[in-house]
C-alpha positions as CSV (number, residue, x, y, z in Angstrom):
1,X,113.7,108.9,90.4
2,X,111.7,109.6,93.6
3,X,111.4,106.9,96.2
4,X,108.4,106.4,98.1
5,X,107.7,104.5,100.8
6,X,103.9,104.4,101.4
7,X,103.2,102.8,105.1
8,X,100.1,101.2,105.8
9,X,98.5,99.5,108.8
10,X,95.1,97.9,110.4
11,X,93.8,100.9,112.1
12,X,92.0,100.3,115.7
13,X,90.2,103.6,115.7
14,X,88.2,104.7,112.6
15,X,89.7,108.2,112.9
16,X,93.4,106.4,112.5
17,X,92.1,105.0,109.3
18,X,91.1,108.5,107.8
19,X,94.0,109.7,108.4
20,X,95.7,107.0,107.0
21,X,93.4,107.0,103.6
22,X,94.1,111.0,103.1
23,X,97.8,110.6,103.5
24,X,97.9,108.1,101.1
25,X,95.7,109.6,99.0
26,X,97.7,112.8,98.9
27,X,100.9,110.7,98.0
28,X,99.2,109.3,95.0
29,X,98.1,112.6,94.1
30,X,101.6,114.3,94.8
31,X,103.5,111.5,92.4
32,X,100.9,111.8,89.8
33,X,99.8,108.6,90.2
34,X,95.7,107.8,89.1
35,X,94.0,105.7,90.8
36,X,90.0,105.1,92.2
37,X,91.0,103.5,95.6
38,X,92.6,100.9,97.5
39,X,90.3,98.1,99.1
40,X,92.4,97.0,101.6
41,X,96.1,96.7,102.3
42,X,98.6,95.2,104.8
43,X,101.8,96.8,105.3
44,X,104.5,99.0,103.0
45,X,103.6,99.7,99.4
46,X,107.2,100.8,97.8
47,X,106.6,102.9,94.9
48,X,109.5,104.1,92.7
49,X,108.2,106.5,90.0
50,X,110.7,107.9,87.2
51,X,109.8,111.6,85.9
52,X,107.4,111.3,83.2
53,X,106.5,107.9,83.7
54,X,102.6,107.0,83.7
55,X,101.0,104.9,86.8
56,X,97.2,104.5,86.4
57,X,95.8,101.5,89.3
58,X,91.9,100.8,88.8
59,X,89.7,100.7,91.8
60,X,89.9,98.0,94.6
61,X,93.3,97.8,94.9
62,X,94.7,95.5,97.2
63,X,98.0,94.3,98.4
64,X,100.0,92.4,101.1
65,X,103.5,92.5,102.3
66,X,103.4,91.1,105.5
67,X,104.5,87.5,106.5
68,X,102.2,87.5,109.0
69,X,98.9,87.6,107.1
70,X,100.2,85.7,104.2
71,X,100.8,81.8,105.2
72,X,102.2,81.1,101.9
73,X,105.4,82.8,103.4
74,X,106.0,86.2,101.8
75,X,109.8,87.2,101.9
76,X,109.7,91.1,100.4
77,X,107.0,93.8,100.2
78,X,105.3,94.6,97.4
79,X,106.8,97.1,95.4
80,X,105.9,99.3,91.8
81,X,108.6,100.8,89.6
82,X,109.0,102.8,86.2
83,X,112.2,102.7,85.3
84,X,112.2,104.8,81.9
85,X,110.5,108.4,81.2
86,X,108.2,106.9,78.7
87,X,107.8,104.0,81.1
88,X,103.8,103.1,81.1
89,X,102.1,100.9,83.9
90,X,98.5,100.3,83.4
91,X,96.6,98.2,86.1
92,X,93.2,97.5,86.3
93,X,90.6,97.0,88.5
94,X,89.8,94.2,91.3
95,X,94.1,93.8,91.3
96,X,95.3,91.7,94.1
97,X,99.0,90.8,94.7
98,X,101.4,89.4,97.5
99,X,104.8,90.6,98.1
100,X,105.0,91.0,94.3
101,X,107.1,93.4,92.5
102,X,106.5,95.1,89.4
103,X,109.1,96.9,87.7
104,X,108.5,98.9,84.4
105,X,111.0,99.6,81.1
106,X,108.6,100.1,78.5
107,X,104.8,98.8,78.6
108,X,103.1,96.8,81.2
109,X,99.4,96.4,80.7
110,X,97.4,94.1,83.6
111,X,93.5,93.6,83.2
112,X,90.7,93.4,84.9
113,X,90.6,90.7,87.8
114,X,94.1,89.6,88.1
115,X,95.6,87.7,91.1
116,X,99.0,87.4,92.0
117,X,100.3,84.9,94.4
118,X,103.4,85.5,96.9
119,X,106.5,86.7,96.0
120,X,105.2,87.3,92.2
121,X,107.7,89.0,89.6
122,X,106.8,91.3,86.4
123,X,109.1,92.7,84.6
124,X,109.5,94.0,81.0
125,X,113.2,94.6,80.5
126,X,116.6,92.1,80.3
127,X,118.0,95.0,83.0
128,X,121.5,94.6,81.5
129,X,122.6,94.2,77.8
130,X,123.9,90.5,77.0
131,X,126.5,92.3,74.9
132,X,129.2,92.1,77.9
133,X,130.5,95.0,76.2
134,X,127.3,97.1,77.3
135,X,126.6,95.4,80.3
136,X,127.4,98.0,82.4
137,X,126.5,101.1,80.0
138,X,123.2,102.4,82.1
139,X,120.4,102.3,80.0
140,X,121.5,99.6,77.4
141,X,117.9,97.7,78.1
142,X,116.3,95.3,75.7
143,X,112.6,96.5,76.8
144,X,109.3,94.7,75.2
145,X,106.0,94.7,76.3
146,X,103.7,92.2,78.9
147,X,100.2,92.3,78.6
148,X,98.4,90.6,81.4
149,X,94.6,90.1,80.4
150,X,91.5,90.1,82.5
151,X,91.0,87.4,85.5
152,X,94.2,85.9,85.4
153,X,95.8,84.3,88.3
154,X,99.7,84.0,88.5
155,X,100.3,81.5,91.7
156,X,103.4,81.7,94.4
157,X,106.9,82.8,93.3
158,X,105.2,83.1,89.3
159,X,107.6,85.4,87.4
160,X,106.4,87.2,84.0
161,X,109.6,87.7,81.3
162,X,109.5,90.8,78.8
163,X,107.3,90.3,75.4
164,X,104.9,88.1,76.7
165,X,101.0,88.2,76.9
166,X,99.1,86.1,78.7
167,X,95.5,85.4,77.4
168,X,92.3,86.2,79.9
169,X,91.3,83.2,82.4
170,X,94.4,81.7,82.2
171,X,96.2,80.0,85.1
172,X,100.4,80.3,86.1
173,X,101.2,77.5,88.2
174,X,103.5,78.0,90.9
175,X,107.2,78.7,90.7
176,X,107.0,78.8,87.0
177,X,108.9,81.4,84.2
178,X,106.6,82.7,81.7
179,X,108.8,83.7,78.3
180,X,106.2,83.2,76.1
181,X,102.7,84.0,75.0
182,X,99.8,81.5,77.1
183,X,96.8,81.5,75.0
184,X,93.5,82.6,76.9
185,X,91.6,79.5,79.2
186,X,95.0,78.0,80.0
187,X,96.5,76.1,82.7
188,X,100.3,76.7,82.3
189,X,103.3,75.9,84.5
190,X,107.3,75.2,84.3
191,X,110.5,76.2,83.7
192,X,110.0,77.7,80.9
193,X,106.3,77.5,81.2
194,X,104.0,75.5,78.7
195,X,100.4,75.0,78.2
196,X,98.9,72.0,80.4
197,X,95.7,72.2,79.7
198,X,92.5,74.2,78.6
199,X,90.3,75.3,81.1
């Protein structure tokens, strides 16, 4: 698996910035990872990409991972994983997100539009077997697909479980854990999260 850290700063000259944009730029290309461009970002991007995984990220990308220009209170940077060879990240355009992390087993679709508060969780695997006879066998993963749809927003400390699709327009209040599907126009929130209302 090859670690990259991908640093990222306000630059005060315009050269600085260029310089910034191509080195980043060539790291995406070097980890085969397609992308249009990033819109703006604040501090590291982690990106942890196993050989033969597939990373696509539509244009306007945009992500934060320091505290300082996030008052919500952001407490880790934002970091992107495939885990698996097959492993498939899709993300679309206009993506926003906030000290999230999004780590990849299997299939992880996000749409058009979509907002993730601080501190945000995605993830498409169990990580460990609930057989406690597997438990600590690498690779015994129970890994099912997420499918985020088009201008969702997930709010503060939101985190996504495996085999769930949430429908387009929908809302994820905050703190809440997502474990099943959340038809589209919905407000959701709690532990486990439920349908509040339709928007």
């Amino acid at each position: 698996m090859k670690n990259i850290l991908i640093k990222t700063f306000r630059a005060p000259f315009k050269i600085s910035y260029l310089i910034y944009k191509i080195s980043t730029h060539l790291k995406f290309w070097l980890y085969s990872i397609e992308y249009i461009n990033i819109k703006y970002s604040h501090g590291p991007l982690i990106v942890l990409k196993k050989k033969g995984s597939h990373i696509t990220i539509g244009k306007n990308f945009r992500f934060n991972s320091l505290q300082r220009s996030n008052p919500v209170g952001l407490n880790r940077y934002c970091q992107i994983t495939t885990l698996t060879d097959n492993a498939c990240l899709r993300i679309g355009e206009n993506f926003g997100m906030s000290g999230t992390v999004i780590s990849c087993f299997k299939n992880i679709k996000i749409g058009n539009n979509v907002l993730c508060g601080g501190n945000v969780t995605i993830m498409d695997s169990d990580w460990h077997s609930i057989d406690p006879k597997k438990r600590h066998v690498s690779g015994e993963f129970n890994n099912e697909e997420i499918i985020i749809e088009d201008n969702v927003w997930l709010g503060y400390n939101v985190t996504v479980c495996k085999g769930v699709t949430i429908g387009e327009n929908s809302v994820i209040g905050v703190g809440s854990i997502v474990t099943k599907n959340i038809p589209k126009n919905s407000v959701a929130a709690g532990i486990p999260c439920e349908v509040i209302k339709t928007i």
